[in-house]
TITORMAR-683402 format. One line per field, with one value per residue (C-alpha): residue number from 1; residue in three letters; x, z, y. Coordinates in steps of 0.25 Angstrom, whole numbers, plus 5000, padded with zeros to 4 digits. Each point is the difference from the previous one (the first is absolute). Example, Ala and Ser with C-alpha at 12.3 -4.5 7.8 and 13.67 -1.06 7.14 Angstrom:
2
n: [1 2];
res: [Ala Ser];
xx: [5049 5006];
zz: [5031 4998];
yy: [4982 5014];
***
This chain:
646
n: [1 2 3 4 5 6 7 8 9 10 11 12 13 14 15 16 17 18 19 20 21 22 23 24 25 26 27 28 29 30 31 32 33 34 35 36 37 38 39 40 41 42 43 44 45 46 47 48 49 50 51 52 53 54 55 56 57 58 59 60 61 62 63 64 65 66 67 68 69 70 71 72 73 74 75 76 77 78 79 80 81 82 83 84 85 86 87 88 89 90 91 92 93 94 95 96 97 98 99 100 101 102 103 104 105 106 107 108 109 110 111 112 113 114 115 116 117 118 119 120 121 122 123 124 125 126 127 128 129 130 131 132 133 134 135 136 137 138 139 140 141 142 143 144 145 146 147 148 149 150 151 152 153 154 155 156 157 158 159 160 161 162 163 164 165 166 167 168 169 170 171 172 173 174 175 176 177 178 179 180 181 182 183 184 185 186 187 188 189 190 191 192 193 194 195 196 197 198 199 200 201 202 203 204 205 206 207 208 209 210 211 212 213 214 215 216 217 218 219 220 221 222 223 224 225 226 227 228 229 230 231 232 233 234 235 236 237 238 239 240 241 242 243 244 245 246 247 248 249 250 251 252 253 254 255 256 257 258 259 260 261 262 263 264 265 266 267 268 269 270 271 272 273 274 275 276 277 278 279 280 281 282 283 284 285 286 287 288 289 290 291 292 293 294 295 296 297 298 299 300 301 302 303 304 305 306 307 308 309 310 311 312 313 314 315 316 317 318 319 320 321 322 323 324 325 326 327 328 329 330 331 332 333 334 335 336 337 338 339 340 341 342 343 344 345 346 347 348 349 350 351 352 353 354 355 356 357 358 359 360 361 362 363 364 365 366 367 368 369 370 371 372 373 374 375 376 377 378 379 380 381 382 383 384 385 386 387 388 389 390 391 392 393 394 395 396 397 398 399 400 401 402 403 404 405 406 407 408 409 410 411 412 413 414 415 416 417 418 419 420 421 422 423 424 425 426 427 428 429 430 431 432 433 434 435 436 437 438 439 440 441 442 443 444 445 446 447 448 449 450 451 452 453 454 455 456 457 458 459 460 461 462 463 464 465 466 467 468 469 470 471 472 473 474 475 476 477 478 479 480 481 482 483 484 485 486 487 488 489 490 491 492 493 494 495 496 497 498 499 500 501 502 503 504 505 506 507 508 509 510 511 512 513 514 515 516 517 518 519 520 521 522 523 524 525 526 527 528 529 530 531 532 533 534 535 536 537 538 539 540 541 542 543 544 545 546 547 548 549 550 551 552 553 554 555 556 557 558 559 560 561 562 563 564 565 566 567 568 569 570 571 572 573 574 575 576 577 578 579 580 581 582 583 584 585 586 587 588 589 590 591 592 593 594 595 596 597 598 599 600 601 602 603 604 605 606 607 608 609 610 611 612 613 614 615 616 617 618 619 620 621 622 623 624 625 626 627 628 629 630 631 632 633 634 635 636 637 638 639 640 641 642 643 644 645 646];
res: [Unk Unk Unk Unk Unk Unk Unk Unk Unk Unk Unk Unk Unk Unk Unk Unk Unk Unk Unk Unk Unk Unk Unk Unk Unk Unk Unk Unk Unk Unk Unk Unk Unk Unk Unk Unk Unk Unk Unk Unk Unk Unk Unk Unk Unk Unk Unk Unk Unk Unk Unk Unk Unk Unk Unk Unk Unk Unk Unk Unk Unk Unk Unk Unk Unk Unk Unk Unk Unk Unk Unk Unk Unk Unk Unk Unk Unk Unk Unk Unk Unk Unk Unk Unk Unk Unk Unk Unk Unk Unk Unk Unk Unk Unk Unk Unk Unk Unk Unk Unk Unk Unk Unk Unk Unk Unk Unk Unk Unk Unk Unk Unk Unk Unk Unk Unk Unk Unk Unk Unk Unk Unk Unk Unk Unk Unk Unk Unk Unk Unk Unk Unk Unk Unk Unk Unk Unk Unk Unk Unk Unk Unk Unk Unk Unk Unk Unk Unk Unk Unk Unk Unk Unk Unk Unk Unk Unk Unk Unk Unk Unk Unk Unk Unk Unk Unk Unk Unk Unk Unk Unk Unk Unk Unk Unk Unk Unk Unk Unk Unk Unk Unk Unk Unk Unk Unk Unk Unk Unk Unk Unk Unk Unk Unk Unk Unk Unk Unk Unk Unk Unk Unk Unk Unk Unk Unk Unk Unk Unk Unk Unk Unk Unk Unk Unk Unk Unk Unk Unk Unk Unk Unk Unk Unk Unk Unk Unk Unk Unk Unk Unk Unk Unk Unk Unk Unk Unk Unk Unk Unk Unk Unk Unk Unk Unk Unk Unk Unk Unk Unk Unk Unk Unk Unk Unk Unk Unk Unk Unk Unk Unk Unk Unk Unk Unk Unk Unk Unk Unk Unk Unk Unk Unk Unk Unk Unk Unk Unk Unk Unk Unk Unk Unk Unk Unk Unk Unk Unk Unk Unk Unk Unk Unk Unk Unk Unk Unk Unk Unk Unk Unk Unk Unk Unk Unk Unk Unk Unk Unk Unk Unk Unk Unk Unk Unk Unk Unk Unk Unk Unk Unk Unk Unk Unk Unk Unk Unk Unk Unk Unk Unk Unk Unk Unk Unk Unk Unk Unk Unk Unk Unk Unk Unk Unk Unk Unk Unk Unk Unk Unk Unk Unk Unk Unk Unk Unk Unk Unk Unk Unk Unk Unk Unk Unk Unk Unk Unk Unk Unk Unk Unk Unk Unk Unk Unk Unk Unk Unk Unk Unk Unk Unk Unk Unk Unk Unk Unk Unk Unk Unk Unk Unk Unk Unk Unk Unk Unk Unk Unk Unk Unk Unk Unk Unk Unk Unk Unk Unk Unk Unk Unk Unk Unk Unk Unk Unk Unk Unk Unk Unk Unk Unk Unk Unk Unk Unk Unk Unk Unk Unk Unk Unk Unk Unk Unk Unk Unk Unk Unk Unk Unk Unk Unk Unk Unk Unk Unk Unk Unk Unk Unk Unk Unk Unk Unk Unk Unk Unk Unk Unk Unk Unk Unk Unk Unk Unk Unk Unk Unk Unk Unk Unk Unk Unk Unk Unk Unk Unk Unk Unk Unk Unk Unk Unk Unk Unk Unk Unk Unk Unk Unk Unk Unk Unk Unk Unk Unk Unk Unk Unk Unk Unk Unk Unk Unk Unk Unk Unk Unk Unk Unk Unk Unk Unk Unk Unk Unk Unk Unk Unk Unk Unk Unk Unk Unk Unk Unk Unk Unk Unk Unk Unk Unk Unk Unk Unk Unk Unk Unk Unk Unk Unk Unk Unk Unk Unk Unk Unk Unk Unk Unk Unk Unk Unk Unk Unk Unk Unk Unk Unk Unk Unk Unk Unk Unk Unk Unk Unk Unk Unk Unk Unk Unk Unk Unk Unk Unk Unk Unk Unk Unk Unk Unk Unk Unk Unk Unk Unk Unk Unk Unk Unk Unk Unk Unk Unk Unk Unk Unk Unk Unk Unk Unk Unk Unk Unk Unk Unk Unk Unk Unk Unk Unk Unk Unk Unk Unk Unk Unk Unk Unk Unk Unk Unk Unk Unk Unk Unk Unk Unk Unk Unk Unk Unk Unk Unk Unk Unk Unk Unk Unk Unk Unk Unk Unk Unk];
xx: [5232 5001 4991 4991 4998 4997 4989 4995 4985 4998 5005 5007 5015 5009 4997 5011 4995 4988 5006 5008 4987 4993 5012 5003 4984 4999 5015 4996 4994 5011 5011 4995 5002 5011 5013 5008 5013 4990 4994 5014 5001 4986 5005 5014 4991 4994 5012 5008 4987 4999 5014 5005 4992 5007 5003 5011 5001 5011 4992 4989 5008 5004 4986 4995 5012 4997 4985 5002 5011 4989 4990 5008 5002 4989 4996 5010 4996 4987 5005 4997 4992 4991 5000 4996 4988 4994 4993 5002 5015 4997 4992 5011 5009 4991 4997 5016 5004 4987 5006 5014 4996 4991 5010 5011 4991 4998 5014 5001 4989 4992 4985 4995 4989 5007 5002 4983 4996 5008 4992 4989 5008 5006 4987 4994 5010 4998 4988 5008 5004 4990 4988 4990 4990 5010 5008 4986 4998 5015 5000 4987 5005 5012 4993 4993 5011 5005 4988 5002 5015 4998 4987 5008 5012 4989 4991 5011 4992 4999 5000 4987 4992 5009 4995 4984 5002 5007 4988 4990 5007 5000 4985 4998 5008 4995 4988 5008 5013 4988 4996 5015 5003 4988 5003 5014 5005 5011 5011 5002 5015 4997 5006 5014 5006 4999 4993 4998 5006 4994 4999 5010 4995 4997 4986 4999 4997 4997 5010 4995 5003 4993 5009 4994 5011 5009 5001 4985 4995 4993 4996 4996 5001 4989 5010 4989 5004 4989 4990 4988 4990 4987 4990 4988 4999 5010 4994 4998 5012 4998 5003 5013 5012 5011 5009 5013 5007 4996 5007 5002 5011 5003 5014 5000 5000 4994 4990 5006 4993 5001 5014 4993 4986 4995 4998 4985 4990 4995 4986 4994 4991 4986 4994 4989 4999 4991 5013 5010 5007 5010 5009 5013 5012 5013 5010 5011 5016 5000 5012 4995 4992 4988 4986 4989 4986 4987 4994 4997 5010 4992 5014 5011 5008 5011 5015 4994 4995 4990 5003 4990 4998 4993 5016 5004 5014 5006 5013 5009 5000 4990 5010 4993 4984 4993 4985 4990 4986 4994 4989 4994 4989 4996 4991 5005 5006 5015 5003 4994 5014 5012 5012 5007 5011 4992 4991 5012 5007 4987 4997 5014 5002 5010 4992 5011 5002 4986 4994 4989 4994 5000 4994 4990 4999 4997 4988 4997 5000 4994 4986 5000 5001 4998 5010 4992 4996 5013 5003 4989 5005 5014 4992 4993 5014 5006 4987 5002 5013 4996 5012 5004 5004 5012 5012 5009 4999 5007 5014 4995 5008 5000 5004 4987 4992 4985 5001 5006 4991 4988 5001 5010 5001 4989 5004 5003 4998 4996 5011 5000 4984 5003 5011 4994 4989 5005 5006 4987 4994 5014 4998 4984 5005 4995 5009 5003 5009 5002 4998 5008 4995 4993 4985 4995 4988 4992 5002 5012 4993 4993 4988 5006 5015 5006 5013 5008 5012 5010 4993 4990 5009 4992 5000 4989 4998 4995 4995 4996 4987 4998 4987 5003 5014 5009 4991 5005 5000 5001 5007 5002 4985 5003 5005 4991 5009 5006 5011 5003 5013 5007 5016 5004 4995 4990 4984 4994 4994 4986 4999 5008 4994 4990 5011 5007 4988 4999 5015 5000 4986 5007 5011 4994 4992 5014 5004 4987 5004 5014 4996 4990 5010 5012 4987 4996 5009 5013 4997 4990 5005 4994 4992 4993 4996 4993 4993 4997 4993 4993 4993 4998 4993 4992 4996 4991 4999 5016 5000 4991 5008 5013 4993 4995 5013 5008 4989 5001 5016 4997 4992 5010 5010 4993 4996 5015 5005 4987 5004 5014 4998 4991 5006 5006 4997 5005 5004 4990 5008 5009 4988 4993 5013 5001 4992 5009 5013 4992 4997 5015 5004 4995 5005 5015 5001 5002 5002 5013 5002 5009 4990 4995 4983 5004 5011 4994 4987 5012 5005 4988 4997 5012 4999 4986 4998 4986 4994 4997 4993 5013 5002 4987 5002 5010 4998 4986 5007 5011 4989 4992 5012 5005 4990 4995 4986 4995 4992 4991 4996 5015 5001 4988 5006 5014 4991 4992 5013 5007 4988 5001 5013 5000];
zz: [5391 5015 4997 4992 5014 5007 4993 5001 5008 5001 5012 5011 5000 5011 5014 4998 4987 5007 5010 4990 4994 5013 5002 4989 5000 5016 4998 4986 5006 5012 4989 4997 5013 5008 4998 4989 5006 5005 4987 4993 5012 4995 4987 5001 5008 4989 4990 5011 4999 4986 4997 5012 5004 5011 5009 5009 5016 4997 4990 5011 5010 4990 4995 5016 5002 4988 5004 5013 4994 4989 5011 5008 4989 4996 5015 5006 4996 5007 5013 5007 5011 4988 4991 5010 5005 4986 4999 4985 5004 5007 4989 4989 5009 5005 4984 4996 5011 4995 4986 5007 5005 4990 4990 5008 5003 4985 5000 5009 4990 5013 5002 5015 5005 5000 4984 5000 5007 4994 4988 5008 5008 4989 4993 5014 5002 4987 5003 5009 4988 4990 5003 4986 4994 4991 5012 5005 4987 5000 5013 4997 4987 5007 5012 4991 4992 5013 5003 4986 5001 5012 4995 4988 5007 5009 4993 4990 4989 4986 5003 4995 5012 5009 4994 5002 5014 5001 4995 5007 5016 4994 4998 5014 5007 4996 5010 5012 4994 4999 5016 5004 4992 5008 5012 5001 4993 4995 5010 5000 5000 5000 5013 4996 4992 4989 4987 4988 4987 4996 4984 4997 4986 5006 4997 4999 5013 5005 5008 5004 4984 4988 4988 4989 4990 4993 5012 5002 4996 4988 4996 5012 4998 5001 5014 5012 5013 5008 5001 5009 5005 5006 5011 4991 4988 4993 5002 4987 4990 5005 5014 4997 5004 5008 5007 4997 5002 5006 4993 5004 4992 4985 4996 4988 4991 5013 5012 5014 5012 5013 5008 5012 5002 5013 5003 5001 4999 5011 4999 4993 4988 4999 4992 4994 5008 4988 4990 5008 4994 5005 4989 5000 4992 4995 4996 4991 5002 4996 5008 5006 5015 4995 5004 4991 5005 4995 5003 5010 5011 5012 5007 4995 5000 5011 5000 4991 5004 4993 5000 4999 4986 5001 4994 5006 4999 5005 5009 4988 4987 4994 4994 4999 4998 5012 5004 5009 5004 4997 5006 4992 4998 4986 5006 5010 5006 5001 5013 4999 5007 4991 5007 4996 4995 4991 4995 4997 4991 4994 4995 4997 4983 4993 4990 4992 4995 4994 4995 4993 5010 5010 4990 5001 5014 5001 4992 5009 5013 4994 4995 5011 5014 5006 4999 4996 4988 4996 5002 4988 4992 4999 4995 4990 4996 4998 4993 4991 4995 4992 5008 4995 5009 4994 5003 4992 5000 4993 5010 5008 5007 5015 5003 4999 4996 5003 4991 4990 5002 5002 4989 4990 5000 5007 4998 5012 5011 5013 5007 4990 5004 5014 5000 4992 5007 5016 4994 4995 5013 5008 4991 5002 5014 5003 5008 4993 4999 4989 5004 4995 4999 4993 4993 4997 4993 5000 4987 5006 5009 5003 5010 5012 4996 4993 4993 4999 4991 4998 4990 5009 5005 5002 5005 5006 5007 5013 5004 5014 5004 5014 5000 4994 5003 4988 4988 4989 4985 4987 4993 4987 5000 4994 4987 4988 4992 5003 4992 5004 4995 5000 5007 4985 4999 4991 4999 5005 4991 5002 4991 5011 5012 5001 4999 5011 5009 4999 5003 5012 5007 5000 5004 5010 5004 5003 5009 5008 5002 5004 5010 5005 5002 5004 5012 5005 4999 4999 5011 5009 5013 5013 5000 4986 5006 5010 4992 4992 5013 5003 4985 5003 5012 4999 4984 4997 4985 4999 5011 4990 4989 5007 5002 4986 4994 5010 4997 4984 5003 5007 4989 4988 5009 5001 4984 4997 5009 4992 4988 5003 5005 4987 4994 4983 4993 4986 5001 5004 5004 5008 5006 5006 5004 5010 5009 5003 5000 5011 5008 4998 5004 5014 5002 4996 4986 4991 4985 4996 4990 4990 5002 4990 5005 4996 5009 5012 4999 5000 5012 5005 5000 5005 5013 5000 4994 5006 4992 4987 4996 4994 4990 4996 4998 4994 4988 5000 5000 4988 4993 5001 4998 4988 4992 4987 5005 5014 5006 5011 5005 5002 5008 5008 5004 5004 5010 5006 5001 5007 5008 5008 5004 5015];
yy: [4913 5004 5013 4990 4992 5012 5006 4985 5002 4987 4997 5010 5004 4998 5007 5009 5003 5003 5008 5010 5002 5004 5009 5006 5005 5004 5008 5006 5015 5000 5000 5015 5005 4993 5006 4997 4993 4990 4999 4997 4992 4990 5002 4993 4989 4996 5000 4991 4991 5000 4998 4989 4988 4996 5011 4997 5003 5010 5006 5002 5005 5012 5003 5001 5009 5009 5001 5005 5010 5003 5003 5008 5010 5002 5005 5006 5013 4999 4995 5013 5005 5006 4989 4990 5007 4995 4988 5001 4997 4989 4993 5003 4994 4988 4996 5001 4991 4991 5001 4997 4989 4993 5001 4993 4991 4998 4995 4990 4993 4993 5003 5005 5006 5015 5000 4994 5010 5012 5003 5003 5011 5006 5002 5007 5008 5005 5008 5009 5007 4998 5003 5001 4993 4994 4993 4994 4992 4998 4994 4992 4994 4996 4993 4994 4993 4998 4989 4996 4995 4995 4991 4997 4993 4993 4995 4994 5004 5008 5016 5002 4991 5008 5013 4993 4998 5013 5007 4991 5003 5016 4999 4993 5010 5013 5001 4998 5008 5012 4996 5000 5014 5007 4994 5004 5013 5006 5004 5014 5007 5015 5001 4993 5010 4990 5000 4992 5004 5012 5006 5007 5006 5013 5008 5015 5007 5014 5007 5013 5005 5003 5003 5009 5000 4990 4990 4997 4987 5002 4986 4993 4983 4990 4994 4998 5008 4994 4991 5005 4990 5006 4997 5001 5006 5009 5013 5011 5004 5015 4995 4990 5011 4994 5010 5001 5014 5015 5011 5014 5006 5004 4999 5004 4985 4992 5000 4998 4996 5011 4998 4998 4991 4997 4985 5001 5010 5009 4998 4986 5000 5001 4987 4994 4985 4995 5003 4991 4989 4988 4994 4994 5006 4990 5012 4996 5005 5014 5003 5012 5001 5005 4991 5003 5003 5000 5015 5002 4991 4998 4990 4996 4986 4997 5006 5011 5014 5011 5016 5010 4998 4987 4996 4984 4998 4987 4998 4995 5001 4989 4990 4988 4996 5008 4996 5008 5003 5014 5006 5013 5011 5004 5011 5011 5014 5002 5008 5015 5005 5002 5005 5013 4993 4990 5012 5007 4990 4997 5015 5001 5002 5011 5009 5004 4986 5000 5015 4993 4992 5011 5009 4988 5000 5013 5001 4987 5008 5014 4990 4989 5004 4984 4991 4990 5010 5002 4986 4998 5011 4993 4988 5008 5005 4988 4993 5014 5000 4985 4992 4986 4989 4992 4993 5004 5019 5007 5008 5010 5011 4994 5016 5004 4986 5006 5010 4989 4988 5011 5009 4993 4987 4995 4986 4991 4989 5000 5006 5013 5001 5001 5007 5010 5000 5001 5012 5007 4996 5009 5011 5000 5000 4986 4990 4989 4989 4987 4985 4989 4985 4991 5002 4985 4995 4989 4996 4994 4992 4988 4997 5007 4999 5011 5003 5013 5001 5010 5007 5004 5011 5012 5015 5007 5015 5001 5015 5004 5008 5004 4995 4985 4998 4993 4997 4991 5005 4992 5009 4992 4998 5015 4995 5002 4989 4987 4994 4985 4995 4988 4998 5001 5013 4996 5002 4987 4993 4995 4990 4991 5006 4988 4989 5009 5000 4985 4999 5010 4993 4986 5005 5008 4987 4994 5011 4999 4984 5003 5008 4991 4990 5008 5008 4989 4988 5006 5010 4991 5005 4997 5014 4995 4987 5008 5009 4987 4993 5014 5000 4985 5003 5013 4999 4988 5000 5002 4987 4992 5004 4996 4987 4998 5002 4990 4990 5002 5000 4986 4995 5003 4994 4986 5003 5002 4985 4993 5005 4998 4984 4996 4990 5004 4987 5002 4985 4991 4988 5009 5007 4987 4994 5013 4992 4989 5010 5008 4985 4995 5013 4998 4987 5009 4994 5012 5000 5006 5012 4992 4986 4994 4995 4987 5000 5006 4991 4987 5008 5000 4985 4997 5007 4997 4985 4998 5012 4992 5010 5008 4989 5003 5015 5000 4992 5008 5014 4996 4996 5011 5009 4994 4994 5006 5002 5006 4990 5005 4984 5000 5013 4997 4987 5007 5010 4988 4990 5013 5002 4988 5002 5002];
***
């Protein structure tokens, strides 16, 4: 029966039932992260008050002394020179010492100020380690039943009133919670050596490698390696190559990038000023220290550094979500100086590992004397030997793979074109080298947020002319046939590829939102509040705009409290009686949950005998409420009789 009382709504439990609840809910996503002999430590808390309702001082003493040696435990590994140099340990201890003491406190069974306030702490602290979309709407949902439970117990009255008024103070608040969240922004701890908790589930990255044989990654998975957010629009498919990797040497079943690449190039680029494009990358954990670039990077984010391959690695391996700003030029001129040493790995390829493409090559150089003419004849070679593009080839011989993907197989992906075709372009004595990254497309994309998945993997070749520089080649634009197989290994079937495309816009639409949020509430920060004020400033559309839409959030806001304040009469009777409740109510008469109407209104007239009126009412209101036929003279009556109660 005890559990029957409890889900009673009618009225509120205790203040310590309240209390459990608010704690229960603010300590919820800190029991994930804090360390486990202070989660047994919460655990045997609750047993002991569950299991003893009177907890004696003894008992007190004990639990405090355990606590403090639970605590101590947990920390004394990290009480370092090292260790304390991180916020992070300071905050894990600050939140186990708040648990600590909320739950001794617990015991004791006494209500203060500390153990009122505490939810909210615990529930603060929380964002020091979670920081997505799905603690936001946790933390909302939480303060909001917060207000309720707190309404509930006083306002003495059934749950659902609470939950009215709740919703009613939400809907007034919002403007000026909207005011508040522009005016102050987030507080930044870049500089703390502190981070939120990061994802773990790893994505691919590049590493300076390209596999050809058994260990490349055939089937790449839908997972999303980064989001990218441009400044204006997504510029063309045939442009959207995010730099990855540079590599240099062939060994034998992989690409290798060059020992040695300088920090930064000799000579900068030559570009096109009209091609530029700002966007902003959110990379995901790929465990590696590569930065990916859309070609060509023009900077490249802090604590990160750019060789003279246009390559951006970062200090660390990227372990957790990493966002930056990118700058880069789709049109322009690589530096017309290569080194000796860079020319040198670039031409470098063993023709006795493939007799049948240097037999090729030859004819190449006997016909064309131009590089750029034997760049073409390679094209024409490939476009002529009818290659297919597939997943899923057949084994080659890495031992001499041109001559296998060439003139045997000739089925392949992306990494067999370019390799294959970097080494046509070294036996044509053309410098060449292979580019690892991402190619996008905007059918992943929506308005100027784009998404790029690990299946977006890609090679390309780049060749270097003495007149151009390094020059970009599609090399699987050379296949004659594409084969599009599903992770099965089956031919897709396009009788569901509608369906799909339904599926993959919503949820594309969903990615597009979650990134809204997570840009620009989760990582306001005092630089985007600036550039914020700036747009306000110098943009007047976007400043008309702005206001438009606060004063259409102020509007639904007032429609939400008048919506929210209109009275539900189902009952007629007890709809014109909420008049008089709303009177008595002023003069600090209210009408218990349990009271009968009849009851209250006797109450009534005897705290307040010169109000005859109450007689009146309430023989009016029993007959209206319980006579066989509705009698509107009746009710008119009661509204008037009511009405000229002062």
């Amino acid at each position: 029966m005890k559990y029957l009382k409890f889900l009673d709504v009618t009225k509120p439990p205790s203040s310590l039932r309240l209390i459990d609840m608010a704690l229960f809910l603010a300590m919820l996503p800190l029991l994930f992260v804090i360390k486990i002999p202070v989660l047994l430590y919460v655990i045997l808390s609750m047993f002991v008050l569950i299991v003893n309702k009177n907890i004696s001082k003894v008992l007190i003493y004990f639990w405090m002394l355990l606590g403090l040696a639970v605590v101590g435990f947990s920390f004394i590994g990290e009480f370092n020179y090292v260790g304390l140099s991180r916020l992070k340990i300071f905050v894990s201890l600050l939140i186990s010492l708040l648990i600590y003491a909320v739950m001794l406190q617990r015991l004791t069974r006494e209500i203060n100020v500390y153990i009122l306030v505490s939810p909210g702490l615990l529930l603060i602290l929380s964002f020091f380690f979670f920081n997505s979309i799905t603690m936001l709407f946790y933390a909302l949902s939480v303060l909001f039943i917060f207000v309720l439970l707190l309404l509930w117990k006083r306002m003495e009255s059934p749950l659902t009133e609470a939950f009215k008024m709740s919703l009613t103070l939400f809907s007034m608040a919002l403007p000026m919670v909207v005011i508040l969240f522009l005016v102050f922004p987030r507080i930044s701890f870049e500089k703390s050596n502190f981070g939120f908790k990061g994802e773990h589930n790893a994505r691919m990255g590049h590493d300076g490698t390209m596999h050809l044989g058994s260990e490349a990654l055939l089937v790449p998975s839908k997972k999303v390696v980064m989001e990218v957010l441009f400044d204006e629009m997504i510029p063309p498919d045939e442009t959207l190559y995010f730099r990855g990797s540079v590599l240099y040497r062939d060994n034998i079943d992989h690409w290798r990038s060059r020992i040695y690449m300088k920090k930064s190039s000799a000579l900068t680029p030559t570009i096109n000023p009209k091609t530029e494009v700002s966007y902003h990358i959110t990379l995901y954990p790929h465990w590696k220290k590569w930065i990916y670039m859309l070609d060509l990077p023009l900077d490249h984010p802090k604590k990160s550094k750019i060789n003279s391959g246009f390559i951006v690695t970062y200090e660390k391996n990227i372990d957790e979500v990493l966002r930056y700003d990118g700058r880069s030029a789709l049109q322009y001129r690589t530096p017309l100086v290569l080194e000796k040493g860079e020319r040198s790995d670039a031409l470098y390829v063993d023709r006795k590992r493939y007799p049948l493409s240097a037999m090729a090559a030859d004819k190449i150089i006997r016909e064309n004397r131009g590089e750029r003419e034997r760049a073409s004849a390679i094209i024409t070679l490939f476009k002529d030997q009818n290659l297919t593009y597939s997943l899923r080839p057949k084994p080659m011989n890495m031992e001499h793979l041109s001559d296998a993907f060439l003139f045997e197989s000739k089925v392949g992906y992306c990494v067999h074109f370019a390799a294959t075709f970097a080494t046509m372009a070294r036996l044509s004595h053309i410098p060449a080298r292979i580019v690892t990254g991402y190619k996008a497309s905007r059918k992943n994309s929506v308005q100027n947020y784009l998404i790029v998945r690990e299946e977006d993997a890609h090679a390309w070749v780049e060749l270097y002319f003495e007149d151009a520089g390094w020059v970009r080649f599609e090399t699987t634009a050379t296949a004659s046939h594409v084969i599009y197989d599903d992770q099965t290994g089956g031919v897709v079937d396009n009788s569901t590829e509608e369906k799909n495309a339904v599926v993959q816009t919503v949820k594309l639409y969903f990615m597009y939102a979650k990134h809204m949020i997570e840009s620009w509430i989760l990582e306001y920060s005092r630089y985007k509040q600036m550039t914020l004020l700036k747009k306000l400033l110098e943009d007047t559309l976007f400043l008309m705009q702005f206001l438009g839409a606060f004063v259409m959030l102020v509007a639904l806001s007032i429609a939400g409290f008048t919506l929210l304040q209109r009275e539900q009469c189902q009952d007629d009777a007890l709809c014109a009686m909420r008049p008089l409740l709303k009177k008595l109510a002023k003069k600090g008469l209210h009408k218990r949950s349990s009271e009968t109407m009849e009851a209250f209104l006797k109450r009534s007239l005897a705290l307040f005998p010169k109000v005859l009126e109450l007689e009146r009412i309430n023989t009016l209101y029993h007959h209206i409420r319980y006579a066989d036929q509705k009698d509107k003279a009746t009710l008119s009556e009661l509204r008037e009789t009511i009405g000229d109660i002062k």
